[in-house]
C-alpha distance (Angstrom), angle and dihedral (degrees) to the residues before:
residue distance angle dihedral
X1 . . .
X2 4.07 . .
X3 4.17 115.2 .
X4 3.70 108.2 -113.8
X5 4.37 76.4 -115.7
X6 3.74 88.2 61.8
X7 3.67 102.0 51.8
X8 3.69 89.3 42.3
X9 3.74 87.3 58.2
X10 3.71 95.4 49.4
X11 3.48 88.0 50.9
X12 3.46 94.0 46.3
X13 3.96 93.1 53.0
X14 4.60 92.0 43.4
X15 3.62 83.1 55.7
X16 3.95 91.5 49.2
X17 3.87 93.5 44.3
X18 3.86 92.1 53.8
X19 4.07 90.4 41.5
X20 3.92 86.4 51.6
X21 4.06 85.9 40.3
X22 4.20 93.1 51.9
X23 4.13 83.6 44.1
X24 3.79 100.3 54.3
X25 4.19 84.3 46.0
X26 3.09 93.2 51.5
X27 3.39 98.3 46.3
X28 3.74 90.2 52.1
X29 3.84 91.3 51.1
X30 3.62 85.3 50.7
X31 4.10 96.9 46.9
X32 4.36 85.2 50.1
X33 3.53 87.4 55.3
X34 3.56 108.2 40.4
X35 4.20 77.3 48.7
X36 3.70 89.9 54.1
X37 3.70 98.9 46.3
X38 4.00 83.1 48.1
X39 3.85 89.0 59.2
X40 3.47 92.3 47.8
X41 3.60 103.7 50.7
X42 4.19 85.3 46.2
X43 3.88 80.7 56.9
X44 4.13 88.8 44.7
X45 3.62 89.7 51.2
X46 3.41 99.3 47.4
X47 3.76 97.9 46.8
X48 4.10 87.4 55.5
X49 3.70 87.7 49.5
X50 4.22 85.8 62.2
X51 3.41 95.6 35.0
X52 3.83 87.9 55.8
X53 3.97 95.5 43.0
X54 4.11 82.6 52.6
X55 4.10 90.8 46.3
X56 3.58 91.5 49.0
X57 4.29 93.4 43.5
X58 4.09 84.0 46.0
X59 3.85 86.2 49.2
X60 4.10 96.8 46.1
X61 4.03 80.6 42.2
X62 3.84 93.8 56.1
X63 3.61 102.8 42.9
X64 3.72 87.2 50.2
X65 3.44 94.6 60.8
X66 4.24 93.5 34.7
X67 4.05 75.2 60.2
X68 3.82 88.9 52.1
X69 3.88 98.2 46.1
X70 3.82 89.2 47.6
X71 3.72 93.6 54.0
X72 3.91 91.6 38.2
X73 4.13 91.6 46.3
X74 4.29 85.6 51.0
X75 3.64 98.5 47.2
X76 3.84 86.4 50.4
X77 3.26 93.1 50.9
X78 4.08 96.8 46.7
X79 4.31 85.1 54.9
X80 3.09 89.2 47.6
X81 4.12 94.0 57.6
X82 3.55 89.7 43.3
């Protein structure tokens, strides 16, 4: 027959093994997410990278044409004085 100390050990270690068991899924769950969230701040990143090339062609693209209006509003307004 098992001591009372025995079985309390072997209790004592099950419950350790599925602690330990619980932990190492847990820390899996934890690694796919932290890998997901990586992905998806790689995609973040790289979306404001072309959404800042396209602010920056808009912004070339609309001073060009400020230039334009300028020159266009000025030569109106010379014909018109002459």
């Amino acid at each position: 027959m098992c001591s009372p100390y025995l079985h309390s050990t072997e209790q004592e270690r099950m419950r350790w093994r599925m602690e330990k068991a619980q932990l190492e899924q847990s820390v899996e769950e934890n690694k796919e997410r932290m890998e997901k969230l990586e992905s998806y701040w790689i995609e973040a990143q790289t979306l404001c990278q072309a959404v800042d090339e396209h602010l920056k062609e808009t912004q070339a693209q609309y001073q060009a044409l400020e230039r334009k209006y300028s020159k266009a509003k000025r030569l109106i307004k010379e014909y018109q004085q002459k």
